[in-house]
C-alpha positions as CSV (number, residue, x, y, z in Angstrom):
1,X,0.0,0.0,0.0
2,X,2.3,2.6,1.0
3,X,5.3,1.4,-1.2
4,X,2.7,2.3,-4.3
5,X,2.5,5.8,-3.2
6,X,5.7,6.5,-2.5
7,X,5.0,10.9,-2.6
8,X,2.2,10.0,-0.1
9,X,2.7,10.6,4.1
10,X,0.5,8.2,5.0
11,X,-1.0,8.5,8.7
12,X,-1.8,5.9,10.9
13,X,-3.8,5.8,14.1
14,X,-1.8,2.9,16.3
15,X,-5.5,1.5,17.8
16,X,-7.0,1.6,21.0
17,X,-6.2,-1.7,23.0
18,X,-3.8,-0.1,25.5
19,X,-1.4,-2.5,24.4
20,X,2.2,-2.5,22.9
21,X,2.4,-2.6,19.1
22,X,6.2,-3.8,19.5
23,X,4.9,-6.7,21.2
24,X,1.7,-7.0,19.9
25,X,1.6,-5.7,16.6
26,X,-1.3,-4.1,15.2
27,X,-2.0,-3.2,11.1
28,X,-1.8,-1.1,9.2
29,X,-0.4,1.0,12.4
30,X,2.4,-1.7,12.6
31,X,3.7,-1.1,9.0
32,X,7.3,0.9,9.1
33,X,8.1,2.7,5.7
34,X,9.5,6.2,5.0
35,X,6.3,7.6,4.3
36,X,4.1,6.2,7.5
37,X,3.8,7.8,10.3
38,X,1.9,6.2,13.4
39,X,0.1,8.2,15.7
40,X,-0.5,7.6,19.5
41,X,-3.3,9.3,21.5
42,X,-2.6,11.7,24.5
43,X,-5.1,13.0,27.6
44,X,-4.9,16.5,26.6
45,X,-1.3,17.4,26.1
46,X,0.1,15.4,29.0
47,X,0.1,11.9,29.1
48,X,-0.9,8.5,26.8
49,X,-4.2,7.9,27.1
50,X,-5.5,4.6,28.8
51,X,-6.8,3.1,25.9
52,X,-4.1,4.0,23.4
53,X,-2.0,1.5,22.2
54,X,1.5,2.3,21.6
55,X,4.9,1.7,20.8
56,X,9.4,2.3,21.6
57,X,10.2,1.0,18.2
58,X,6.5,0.7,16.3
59,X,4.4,4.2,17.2
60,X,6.2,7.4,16.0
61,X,4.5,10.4,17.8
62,X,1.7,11.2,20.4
63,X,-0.9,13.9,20.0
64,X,-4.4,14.6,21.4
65,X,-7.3,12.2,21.3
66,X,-9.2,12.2,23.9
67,X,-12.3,14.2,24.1
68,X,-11.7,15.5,20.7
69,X,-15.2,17.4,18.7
70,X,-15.9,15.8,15.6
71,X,-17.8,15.9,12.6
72,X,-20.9,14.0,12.8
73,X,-23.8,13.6,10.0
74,X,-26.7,16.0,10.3
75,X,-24.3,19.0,10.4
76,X,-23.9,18.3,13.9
77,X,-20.8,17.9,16.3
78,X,-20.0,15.2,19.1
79,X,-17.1,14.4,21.0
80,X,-15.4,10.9,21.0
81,X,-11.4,9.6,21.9
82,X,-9.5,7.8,20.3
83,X,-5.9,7.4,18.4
84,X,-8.2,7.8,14.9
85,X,-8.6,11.1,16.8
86,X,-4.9,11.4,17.4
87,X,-4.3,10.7,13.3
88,X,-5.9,13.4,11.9
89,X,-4.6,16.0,14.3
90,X,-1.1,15.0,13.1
91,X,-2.2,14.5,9.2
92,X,-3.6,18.4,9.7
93,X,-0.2,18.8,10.7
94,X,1.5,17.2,7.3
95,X,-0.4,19.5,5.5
96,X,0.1,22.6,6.9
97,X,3.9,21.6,6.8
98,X,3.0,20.9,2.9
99,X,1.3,23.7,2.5
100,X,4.4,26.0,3.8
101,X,7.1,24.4,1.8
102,X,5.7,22.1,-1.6
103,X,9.2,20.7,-2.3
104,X,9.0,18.6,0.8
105,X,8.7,15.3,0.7
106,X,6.9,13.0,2.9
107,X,9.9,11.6,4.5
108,X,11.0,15.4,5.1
109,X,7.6,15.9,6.8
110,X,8.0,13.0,8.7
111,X,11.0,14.5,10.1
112,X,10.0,17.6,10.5
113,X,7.2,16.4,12.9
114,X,9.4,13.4,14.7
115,X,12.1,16.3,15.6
116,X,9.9,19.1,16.7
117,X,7.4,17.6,19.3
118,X,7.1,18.5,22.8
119,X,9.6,16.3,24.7
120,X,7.4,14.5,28.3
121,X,8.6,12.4,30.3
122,X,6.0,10.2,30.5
123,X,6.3,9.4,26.9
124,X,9.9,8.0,27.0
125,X,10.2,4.6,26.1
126,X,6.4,4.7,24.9
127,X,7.0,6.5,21.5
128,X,9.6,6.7,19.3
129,X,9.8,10.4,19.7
130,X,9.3,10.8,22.8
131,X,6.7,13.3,22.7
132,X,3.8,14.8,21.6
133,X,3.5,16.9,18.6
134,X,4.0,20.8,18.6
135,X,2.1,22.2,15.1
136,X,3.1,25.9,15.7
137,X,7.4,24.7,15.8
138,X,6.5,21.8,13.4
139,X,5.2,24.5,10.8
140,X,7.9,26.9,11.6
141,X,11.0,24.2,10.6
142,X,8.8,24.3,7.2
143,X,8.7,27.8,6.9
144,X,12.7,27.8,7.6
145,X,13.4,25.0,5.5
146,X,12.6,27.6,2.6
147,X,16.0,29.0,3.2
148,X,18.1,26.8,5.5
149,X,18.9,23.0,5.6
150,X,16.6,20.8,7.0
151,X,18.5,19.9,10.1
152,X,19.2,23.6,10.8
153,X,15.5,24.6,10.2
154,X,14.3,22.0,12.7
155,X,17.2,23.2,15.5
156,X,15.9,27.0,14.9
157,X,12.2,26.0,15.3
158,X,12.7,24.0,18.7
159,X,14.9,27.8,19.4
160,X,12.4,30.0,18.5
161,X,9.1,28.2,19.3
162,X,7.7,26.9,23.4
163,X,6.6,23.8,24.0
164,X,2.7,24.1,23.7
165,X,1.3,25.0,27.4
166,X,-1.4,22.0,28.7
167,X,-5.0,23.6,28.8
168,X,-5.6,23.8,32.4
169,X,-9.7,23.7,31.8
170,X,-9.5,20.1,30.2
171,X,-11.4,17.5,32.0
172,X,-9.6,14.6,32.3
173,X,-12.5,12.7,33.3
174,X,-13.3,13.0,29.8
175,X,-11.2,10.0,29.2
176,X,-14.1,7.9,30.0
177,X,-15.4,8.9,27.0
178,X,-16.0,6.2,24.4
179,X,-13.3,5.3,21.8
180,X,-13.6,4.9,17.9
């Protein structure tokens, strides 16, 4: 699948068995190509979320999915968790990244949001990144990598940009909430 789109960043949510996809691997979260990116969901932007699977070597990044507002038909909105929550925040992400720089590829944007997420603690040794991800310093390293190096675009971002403050209103009984 993702070796036939090889210009593609594909985005995968890394499922919602609050298990280990290293040890228990999970598909297609499970597939590892230069173009994949697997996404883990967060309470907020503090830690995993009980129900989120994840992964050392197998989940890439965490973002929020837990309590998220979503679409729903009737032109109406509800809210639901869930790392298929987590995925789109970070595909929102890739785009914007896209949309600042074109001549990025999808293994660039990959990078791009791998190297510029907030660092926790309590995601070490549970993503491959070891954090969650930071849109405003992800979208900024694009913006750079207009007239700097890659590497050098992503080092100016994490400079210049915070880590992303957690939203002290968010109800983390919430994560009750039922998942996707």
């Amino acid at each position: 699948m993702v070796s036939a789109a090889p210009n593609t960043l594909f985005v995968f949510a890394a499922g919602n068995d609050g298990t280990d996809n290293d040890e228990f691997p999970t598909s297609p979260a499970n597939i590892r190509a230069h173009n994949s990116i697997t996404v883990a969901a967060t309470l907020g932007r503090g830690e995993i979320a009980v129900f989120s699977n994840y992964g050392k070597k197998s989940v890439d990044v965490a973002a929020p999915g837990v309590a998220i507002e979503s679409a729903a038909p009737g032109n109406k909105y509800i809210t639901v968790s869930g790392t298929s929550q987590a995925a789109p925040f970070v595909a929102n992400i890739a785009a914007k990244i896209k949309d600042t720089n074109v001549n990025l590829g999808p293994q660039e944007i990959k990078k791009i949001i791998m190297s510029t997420v907030d660092k926790k603690d309590s995601l070490k040794d549970i993503v491959k990144s070891e954090g969650i991800v930071n849109t405003s310093r992800a979208v900024r390293a694009a913006e750079l990598s207009n007239n700097y190096t890659l590497t050098e675009s992503i080092e100016r971002a994490i400079v210049e940009i915070e880590d992303q403050v957690e939203d002290k209103s968010f109800d983390f009984h919430k994560q009750n909430q039922i998942k996707d």
